[in-house]
C-alpha positions in Angstrom: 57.5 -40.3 -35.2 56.4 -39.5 -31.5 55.2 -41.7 -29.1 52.2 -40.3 -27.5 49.9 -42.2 -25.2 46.3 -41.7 -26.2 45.6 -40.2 -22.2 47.5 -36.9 -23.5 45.1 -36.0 -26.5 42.8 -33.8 -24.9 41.8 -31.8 -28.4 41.4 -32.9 -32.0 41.1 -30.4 -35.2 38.4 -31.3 -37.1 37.4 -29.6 -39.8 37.3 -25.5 -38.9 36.8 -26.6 -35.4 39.3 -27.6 -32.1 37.5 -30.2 -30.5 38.1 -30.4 -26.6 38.2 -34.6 -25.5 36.6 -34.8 -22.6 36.7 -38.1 -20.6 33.7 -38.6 -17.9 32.2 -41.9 -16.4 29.1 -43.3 -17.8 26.7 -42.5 -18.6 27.8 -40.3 -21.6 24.7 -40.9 -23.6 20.9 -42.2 -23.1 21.9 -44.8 -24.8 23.8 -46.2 -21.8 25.8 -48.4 -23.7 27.7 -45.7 -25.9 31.2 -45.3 -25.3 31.4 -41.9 -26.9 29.4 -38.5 -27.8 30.2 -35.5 -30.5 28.9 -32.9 -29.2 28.9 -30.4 -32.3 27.8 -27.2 -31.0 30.0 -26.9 -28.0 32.9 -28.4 -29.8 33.5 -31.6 -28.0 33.9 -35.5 -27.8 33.1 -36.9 -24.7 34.8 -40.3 -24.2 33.7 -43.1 -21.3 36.7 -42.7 -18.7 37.0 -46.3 -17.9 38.1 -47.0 -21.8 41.7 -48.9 -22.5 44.2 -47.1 -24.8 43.1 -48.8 -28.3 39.3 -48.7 -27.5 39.6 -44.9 -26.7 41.1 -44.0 -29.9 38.8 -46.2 -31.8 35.8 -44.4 -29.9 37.8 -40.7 -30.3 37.9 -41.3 -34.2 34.9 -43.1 -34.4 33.5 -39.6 -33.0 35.7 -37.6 -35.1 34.1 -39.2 -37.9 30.7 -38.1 -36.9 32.0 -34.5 -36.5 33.8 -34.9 -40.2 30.7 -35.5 -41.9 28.9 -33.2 -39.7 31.3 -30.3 -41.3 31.1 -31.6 -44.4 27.0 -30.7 -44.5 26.1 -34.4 -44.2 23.5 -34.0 -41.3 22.3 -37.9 -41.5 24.7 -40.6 -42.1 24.5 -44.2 -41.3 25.7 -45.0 -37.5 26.5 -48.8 -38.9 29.1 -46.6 -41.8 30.9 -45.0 -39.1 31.7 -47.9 -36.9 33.2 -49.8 -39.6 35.6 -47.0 -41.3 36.7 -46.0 -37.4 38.1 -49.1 -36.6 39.9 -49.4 -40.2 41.0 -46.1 -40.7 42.6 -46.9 -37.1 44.3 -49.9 -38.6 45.2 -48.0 -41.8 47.0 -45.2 -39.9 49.0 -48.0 -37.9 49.8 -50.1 -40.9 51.2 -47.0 -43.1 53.4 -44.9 -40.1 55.3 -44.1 -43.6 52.7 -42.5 -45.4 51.2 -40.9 -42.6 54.6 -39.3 -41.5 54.7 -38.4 -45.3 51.3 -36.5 -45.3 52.1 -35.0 -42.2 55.7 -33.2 -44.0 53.1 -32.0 -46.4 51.6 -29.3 -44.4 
C-alpha cells in the first residue's frame, strides 16, 4: 500500500463526479465554526486550511459523505448521521488495510 500524506489529495471520485479539494482559510461556511463544505454543483469540497492530517481526512470524508448521499437522490439526511459514520468509516479503513487493499484489486 502507498503512503500518501493527506496534503496531496486534491480530488476525490464520488459517485459520477471528480471532486476538486480545495483548502481555504475560514470562513468556509456561515456557520463559522464548520470545518468543511460540499459544494455539489461546482464539484467541490472545500476544507479549512489550518486542519491537521487526521482532522482533514475526517472533514474530507465527512464531506464525501454528504456528496454520496447527495448522488444517491437522498436530498435531506441527518447532519448528526454523517458525523458519526465519517469518523468510523475513517477508523474502519485504517483497521482493515487488508480488506481495503483487497477491494481495491477488485476493480
Amino acid at each position: 500500500m502507498r503512503n500518501v500524506s493527506i496534503r496531496k489529495v486534491n480530488t476525490v471520485k464520488i459517485g459520477p463526479v471528480k471532486y476538486k479539494i480545495e483548502r481555504q482559510p475560514p470562513p468556509i461556511h456561515e456557520r463559522e465554526e464548520a470545518l468543511g463544505l460540499c459544494d455539489y454543483l461546482n464539484g467541490s469540497v472545500v476544507v479549512d486550511n489550518r486542519l491537521q492530517n487526521d482532522v482533514e481526512a475526517t472533514t474530507i470524508m465527512h464531506e464525501a459523505l454528504h456528496a454520496l448521499y447527495w448522488h444517491a437522490g437522498v436530498k435531506k439526511h441527518e447532519e448528526k448521521v454523517i458525523e458519526v459514520i465519517s469518523g468510523m468509516l475513517i477508523r474502519f479503513i485504517q483497521d482493515n488495510p487488508k480488506l481495503i487493499d483487497a477491494i481495491q484489486k477488485l476493480k
